[in-house]
C-alpha positions in Angstrom: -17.1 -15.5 -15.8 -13.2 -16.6 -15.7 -12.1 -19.1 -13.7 -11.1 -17.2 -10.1 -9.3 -20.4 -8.1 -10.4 -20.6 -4.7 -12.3 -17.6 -4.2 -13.3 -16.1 -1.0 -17.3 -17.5 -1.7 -15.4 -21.4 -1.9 -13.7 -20.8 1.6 -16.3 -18.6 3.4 -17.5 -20.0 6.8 -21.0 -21.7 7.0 -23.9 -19.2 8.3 -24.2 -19.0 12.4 -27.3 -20.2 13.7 -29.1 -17.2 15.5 -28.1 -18.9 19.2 -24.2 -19.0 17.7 -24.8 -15.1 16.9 -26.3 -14.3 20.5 -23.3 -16.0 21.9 -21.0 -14.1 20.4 -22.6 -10.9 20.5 -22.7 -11.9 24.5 -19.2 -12.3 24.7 -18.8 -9.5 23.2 -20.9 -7.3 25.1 -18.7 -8.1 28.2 -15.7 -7.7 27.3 -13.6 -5.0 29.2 -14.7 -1.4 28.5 -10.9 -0.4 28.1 -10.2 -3.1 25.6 -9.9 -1.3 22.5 -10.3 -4.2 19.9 -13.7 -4.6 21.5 -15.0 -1.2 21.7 -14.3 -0.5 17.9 -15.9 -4.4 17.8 -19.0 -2.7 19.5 -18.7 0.2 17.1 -18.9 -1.8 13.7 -22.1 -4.2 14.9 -23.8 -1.0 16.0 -22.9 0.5 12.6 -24.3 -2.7 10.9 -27.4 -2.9 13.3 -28.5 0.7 12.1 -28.5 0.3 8.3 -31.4 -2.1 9.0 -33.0 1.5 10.7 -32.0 3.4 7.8 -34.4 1.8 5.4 -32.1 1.3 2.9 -32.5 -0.3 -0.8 -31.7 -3.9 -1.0 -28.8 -2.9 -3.1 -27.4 -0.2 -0.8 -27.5 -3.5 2.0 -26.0 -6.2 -0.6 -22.8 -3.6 -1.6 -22.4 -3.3 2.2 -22.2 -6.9 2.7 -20.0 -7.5 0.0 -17.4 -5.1 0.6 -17.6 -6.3 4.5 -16.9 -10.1 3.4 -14.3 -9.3 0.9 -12.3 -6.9 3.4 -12.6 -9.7 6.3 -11.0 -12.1 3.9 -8.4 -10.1 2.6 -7.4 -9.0 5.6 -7.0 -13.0 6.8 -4.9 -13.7 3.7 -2.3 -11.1 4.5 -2.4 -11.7 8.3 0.1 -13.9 8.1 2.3 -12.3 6.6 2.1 -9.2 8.2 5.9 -9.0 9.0 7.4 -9.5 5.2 7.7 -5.9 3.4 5.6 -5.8 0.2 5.6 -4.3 -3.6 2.6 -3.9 -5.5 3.2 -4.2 -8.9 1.0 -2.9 -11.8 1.0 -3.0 -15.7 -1.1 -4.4 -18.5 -2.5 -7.6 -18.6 -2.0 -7.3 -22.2 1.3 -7.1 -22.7 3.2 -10.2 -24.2 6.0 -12.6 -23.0 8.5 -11.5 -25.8 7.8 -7.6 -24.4 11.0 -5.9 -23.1 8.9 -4.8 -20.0 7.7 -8.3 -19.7 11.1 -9.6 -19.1 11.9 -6.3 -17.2 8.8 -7.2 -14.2 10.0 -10.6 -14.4 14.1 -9.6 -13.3 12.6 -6.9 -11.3 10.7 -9.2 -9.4 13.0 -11.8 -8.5 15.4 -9.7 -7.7 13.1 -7.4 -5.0 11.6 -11.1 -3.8 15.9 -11.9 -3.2 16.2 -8.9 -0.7 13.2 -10.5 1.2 10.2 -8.9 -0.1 6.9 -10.3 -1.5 4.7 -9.3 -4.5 1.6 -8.3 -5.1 0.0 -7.9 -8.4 -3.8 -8.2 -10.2 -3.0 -12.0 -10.5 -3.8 -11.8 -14.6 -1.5 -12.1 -17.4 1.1 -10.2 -19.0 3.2 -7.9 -16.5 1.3 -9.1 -14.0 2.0 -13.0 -14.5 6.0 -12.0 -15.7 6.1 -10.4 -11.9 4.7 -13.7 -10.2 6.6 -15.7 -12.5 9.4 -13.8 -11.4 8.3 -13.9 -7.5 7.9 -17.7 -7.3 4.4 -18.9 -6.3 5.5 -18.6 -2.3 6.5 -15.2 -2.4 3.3 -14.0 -4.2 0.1 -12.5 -3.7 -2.8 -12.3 -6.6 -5.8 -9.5 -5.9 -8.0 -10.6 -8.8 -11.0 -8.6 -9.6 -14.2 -10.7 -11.5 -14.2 -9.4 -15.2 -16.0 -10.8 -17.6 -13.0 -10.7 -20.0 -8.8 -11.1 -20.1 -9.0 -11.2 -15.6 -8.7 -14.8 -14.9 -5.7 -15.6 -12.6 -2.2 -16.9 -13.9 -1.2 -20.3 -13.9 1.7 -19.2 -10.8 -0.8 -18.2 -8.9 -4.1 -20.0 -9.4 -5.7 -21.8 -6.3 -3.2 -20.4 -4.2 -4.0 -19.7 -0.8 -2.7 -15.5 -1.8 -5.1 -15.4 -4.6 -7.8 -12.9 -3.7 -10.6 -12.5 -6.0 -12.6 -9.2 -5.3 -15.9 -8.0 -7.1 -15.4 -3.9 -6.6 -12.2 -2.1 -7.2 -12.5 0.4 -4.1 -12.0 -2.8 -1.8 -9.4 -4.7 -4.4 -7.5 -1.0 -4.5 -7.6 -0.5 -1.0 -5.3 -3.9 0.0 -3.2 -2.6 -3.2 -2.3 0.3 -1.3 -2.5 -1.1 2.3 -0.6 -4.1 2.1 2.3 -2.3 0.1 5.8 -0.8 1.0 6.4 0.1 -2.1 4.8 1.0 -5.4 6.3 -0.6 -9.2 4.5 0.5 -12.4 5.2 -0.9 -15.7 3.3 0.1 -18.9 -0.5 -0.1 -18.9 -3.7 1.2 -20.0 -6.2 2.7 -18.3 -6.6 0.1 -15.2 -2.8 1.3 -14.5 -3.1 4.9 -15.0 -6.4 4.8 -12.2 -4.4 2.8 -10.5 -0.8 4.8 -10.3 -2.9 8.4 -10.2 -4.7 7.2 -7.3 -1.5 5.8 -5.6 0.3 9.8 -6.0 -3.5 11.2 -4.7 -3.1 9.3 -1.6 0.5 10.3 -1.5 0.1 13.7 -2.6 -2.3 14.3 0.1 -0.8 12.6 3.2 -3.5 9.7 2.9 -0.9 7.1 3.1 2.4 6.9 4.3 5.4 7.4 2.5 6.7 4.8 0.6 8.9 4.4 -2.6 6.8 5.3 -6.2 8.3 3.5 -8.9 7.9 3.7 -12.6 9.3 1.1 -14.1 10.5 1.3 -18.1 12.9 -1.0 -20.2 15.7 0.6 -22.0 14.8 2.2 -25.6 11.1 2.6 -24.3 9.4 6.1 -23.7 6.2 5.0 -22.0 7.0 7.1 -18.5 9.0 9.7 -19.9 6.0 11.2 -21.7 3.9 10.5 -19.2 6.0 12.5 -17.2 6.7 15.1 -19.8 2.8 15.3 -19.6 2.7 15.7 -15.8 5.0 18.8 -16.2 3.6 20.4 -19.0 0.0 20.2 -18.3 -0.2 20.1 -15.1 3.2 21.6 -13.0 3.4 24.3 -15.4 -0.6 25.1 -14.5 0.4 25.0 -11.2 -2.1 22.0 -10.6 0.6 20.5 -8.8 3.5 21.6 -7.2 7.5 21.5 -8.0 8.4 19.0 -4.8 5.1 16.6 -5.9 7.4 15.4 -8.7 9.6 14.0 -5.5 7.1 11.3 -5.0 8.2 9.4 -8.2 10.9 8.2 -9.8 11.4 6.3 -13.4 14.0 4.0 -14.4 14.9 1.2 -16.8 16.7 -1.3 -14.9 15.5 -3.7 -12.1 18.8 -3.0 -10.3 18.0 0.7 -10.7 14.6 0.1 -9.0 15.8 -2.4 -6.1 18.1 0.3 -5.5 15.7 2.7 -4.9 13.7 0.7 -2.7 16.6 -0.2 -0.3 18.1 3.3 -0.3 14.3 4.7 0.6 14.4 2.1 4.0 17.9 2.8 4.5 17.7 4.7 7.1 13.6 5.5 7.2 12.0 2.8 8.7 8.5 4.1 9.3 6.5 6.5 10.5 3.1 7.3 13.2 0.9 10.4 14.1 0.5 10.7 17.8 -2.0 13.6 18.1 0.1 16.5 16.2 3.1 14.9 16.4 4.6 13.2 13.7 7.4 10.3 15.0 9.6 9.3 12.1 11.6 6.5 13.3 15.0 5.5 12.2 16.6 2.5 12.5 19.8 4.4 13.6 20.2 7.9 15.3 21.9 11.1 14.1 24.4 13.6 15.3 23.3 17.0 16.4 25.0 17.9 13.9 22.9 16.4 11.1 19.6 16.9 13.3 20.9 21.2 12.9 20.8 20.4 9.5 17.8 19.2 9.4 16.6 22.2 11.3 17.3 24.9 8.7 16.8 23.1 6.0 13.1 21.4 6.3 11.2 24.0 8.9 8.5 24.7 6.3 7.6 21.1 7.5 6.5 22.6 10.8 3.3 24.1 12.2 5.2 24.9 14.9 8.3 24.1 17.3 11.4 22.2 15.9 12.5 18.8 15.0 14.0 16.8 18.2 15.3 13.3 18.6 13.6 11.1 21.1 12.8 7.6 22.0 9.2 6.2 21.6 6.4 8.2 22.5 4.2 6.8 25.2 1.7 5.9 22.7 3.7 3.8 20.7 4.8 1.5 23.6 1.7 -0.8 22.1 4.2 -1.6 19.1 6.8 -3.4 20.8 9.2 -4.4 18.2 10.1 -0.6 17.1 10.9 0.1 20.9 14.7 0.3 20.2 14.2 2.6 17.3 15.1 6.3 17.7 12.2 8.9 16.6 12.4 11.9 14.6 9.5 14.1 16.1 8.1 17.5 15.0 4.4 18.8 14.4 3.8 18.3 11.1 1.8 21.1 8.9 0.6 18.3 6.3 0.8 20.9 3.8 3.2 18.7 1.7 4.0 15.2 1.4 6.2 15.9 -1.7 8.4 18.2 1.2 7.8 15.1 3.6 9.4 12.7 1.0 12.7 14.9 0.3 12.8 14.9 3.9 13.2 10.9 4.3 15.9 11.4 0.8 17.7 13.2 3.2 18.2 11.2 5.9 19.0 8.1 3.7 21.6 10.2 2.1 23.4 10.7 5.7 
C-alpha cells in the first residue's frame, strides 16, 4: 500500500470509554428540543443504534463505520476553511511533467489560487501534482484514495494537514463535489471520465448547485473536443440529452480563458437556496425592472408557476447572516432543467 502521509487512522481520537459515551449521549439527550443541530444529532445515533436491530453482516456494519469516520474527518479538514471558494481539479495521474496540459494545470492553478481560491485535487502525480505545484502547499487540498498502485500523494502535499486519504470513492467523490465552487478537467482516463460524468449527472439533474464546468485543454490538443463531438453525436442527436445540457460545460485552452470563466460565472451570481418551492438566487447587486421584465419573457419555462420577483432574504435564510445584504431572485422553480437554470445565471452575469 503507498505511503498516504498522515492519514485520518494516524490522527483519529482514542476510543471513549463506555461512562465517556453515556455522558455524552446524556448531554445530548437534553439538549433543547428546538435546537436543530441536536435533533438531526438525535436522528443519526438512532440511525446507528438500529443497524445493530437490523442483523446486519459484519461487512454491511464495517462499510458503515468507515464511511462514517472518513466523512467526520473530511468534514474537519475543510471546516476551516469553509469561507475560501474552491476548484476541484481532475486529470490523469499519468501524465508527465513535459505534457502541454501539465504545464497548462500548473498556470491554471496559480493563477485561480491568485484571485483567492484554493484547490483540490486526488493529491497523486501528474495533473494532479502540476495543479498543487501550481497552488502552493497552503492553498491546497489532497483527497487521496488507498490504491494499491500509482495513488500515493505528491511530494506538495504529503503530510499536510489537507491531505485526505479515503478508502471508497462514493465518500472521496462526495467532498470532490461538496467542497467545490467550481469544476477544472484536464485529460484523463477512466477515473476522470467517472469523475466529470458524474459531476454533469449531478448537475444535469439539479443534485448540486450550479457552479462553473470546466474542460480544460492546451492549444493543438483535441482531447475535449472529441469528447464533446461524442456527446453530440451519440447522445444530443439521440435525444439522450437535451440542446441547453451542453450549457453546463465549457472547453478552452488557456488558463486565462478558464479563470475568466470562473469569475464571469460569480460575477453577478453569488449563490443560491430552496426555501420550500421557492428558489432564491441571490445577487450580490440588484437589477432594474427593466432587466428583471427581461428576465420575465425570456426564462418562464423556468417556472411551475407565478413570475420571477426581486426581494430581500426570505425569512428562512435569516440563519445565514453574512448574505443578509444580498438581493434575491425568487421564483418557483419547475427543476425540469438545470441546463435552462445555468443560461439563466449567463444572463445575469452578462447584465
Amino acid at each position: 500500500m503507498p505511503t498516504t502521509g498522515k492519514s485520518s487512522q494516524s490522527r483519529s481520537r482514542p476510543v471513549l470509554s463506555p461512562d465517556e459515551i453515556l455522558h455524552h449521549i446524556s448531554t445530548l439527550l437534553n439538549r433543547p428540543e428546538d435546537d436543530l443541530h441536536a435533533a438531526l444529532m438525535r436522528e443519526l445515533l438512532t440511525g446507528l443504534l438500529k443497524l445493530n436491530d437490523a442483523h446486519l453482516d459484519l461487512l454491511d456494519i464495517k462499510i458503515v463505520n468507515r464511511a462514517v469516520k472518513e466523512l467526520r474527518h473530511a468534514f474537519g479538514v475543510f471546516h476551516g476553511y469553509r469561507d475560501r471558494r474552491k476548484v476541484s481539479i481532475f486529470g490523469s495521474a499519468r501524465t508527465p511533467s513535459d505534457d502541454p496540459n501539465y504545464q497548462l494545470a500548473h498556470q491554471f492553478a496559480h493563477a485561480i489560487v491568485r484571485e483567492g481560491f484554493m484547490v483540490i485535487t486526488g493529491g497523486a502525480d501528474g495533473i494532479m501534482r502540476a495543479a498543487q505545484e501550481g497552488a502552493g502547499r497552503e492553498n491546497s487540498f489532497g483527497v487521496n484514495i488507498m490504491l494499491p498502485f500509482e495513488q500515493g500523494p505528491n511530494s506538495t502535499i504529503a503530510d499536510d494537514e489537507k491531505l485526505i486519504t479515503f478508502k471508497y470513492f462514493f465518500t472521496r467523490k462526495l467532498m470532490f463535489q461538496k467542497e467545490a465552487n467550481a469544476i477544472a478537467l484536464f485529460p484523463g482516463g477512466f477515473g476522470t471520465h467517472d469523475e466529470g460524468f458524474e459531476i454533469l449527472t449531478l448537475a444535469q439533474t439539479g443534485k448540486s448547485d450550479p457552479q462553473p464546468i470546466i474542460c480544460l485543454q492546451a492549444p493543438g490538443c483535441d482531447y475535449w473536443n472529441d469528447w464533446s463531438a461524442f456527446v453530440v453525436r451519440q447522445l444530443l442527436t439521440r435525444k439522450l440529452i437535451n440542446e441547453e445540457d451542453m450549457s453546463l460545460f465549457v472547453i478552452v485552452d488557456s488558463a486565462e480563458a478558464a479563470v475568466g470563466h470562473i469569475l464571469r460565472f460569480y460575477r453577478q451570481y453569488h449563490s443560491m437556496r430552496f426555501v420550500g418551492r421557492q428558489l432564491a438566487m441571490r445577487l450580490r447587486q440588484t437589477i432594474s425592472s427593466e432587466k428583471l421584465e427581461q428576465i420575465r419573457d425570456r426564462f418562464t419555462d423556468l417556472l411551475s408557476d407565478g413570475t420571477f420577483e426581486l426581494c430581500g432574504p426570505l425569512e428562512e435564510e435569516l440563519d445565514e447572516p453574512a448574505l443578509r445584504n444580498l438581493p434575491r431572485l425568487v421564483f418557483n422553480f419547475n427543476r425540469r432543467s438545470a441546463g435552462r437554470l445555468r443560461q439563466l445565471i449567463s444572463h445575469l452575469n452578462g447584465l
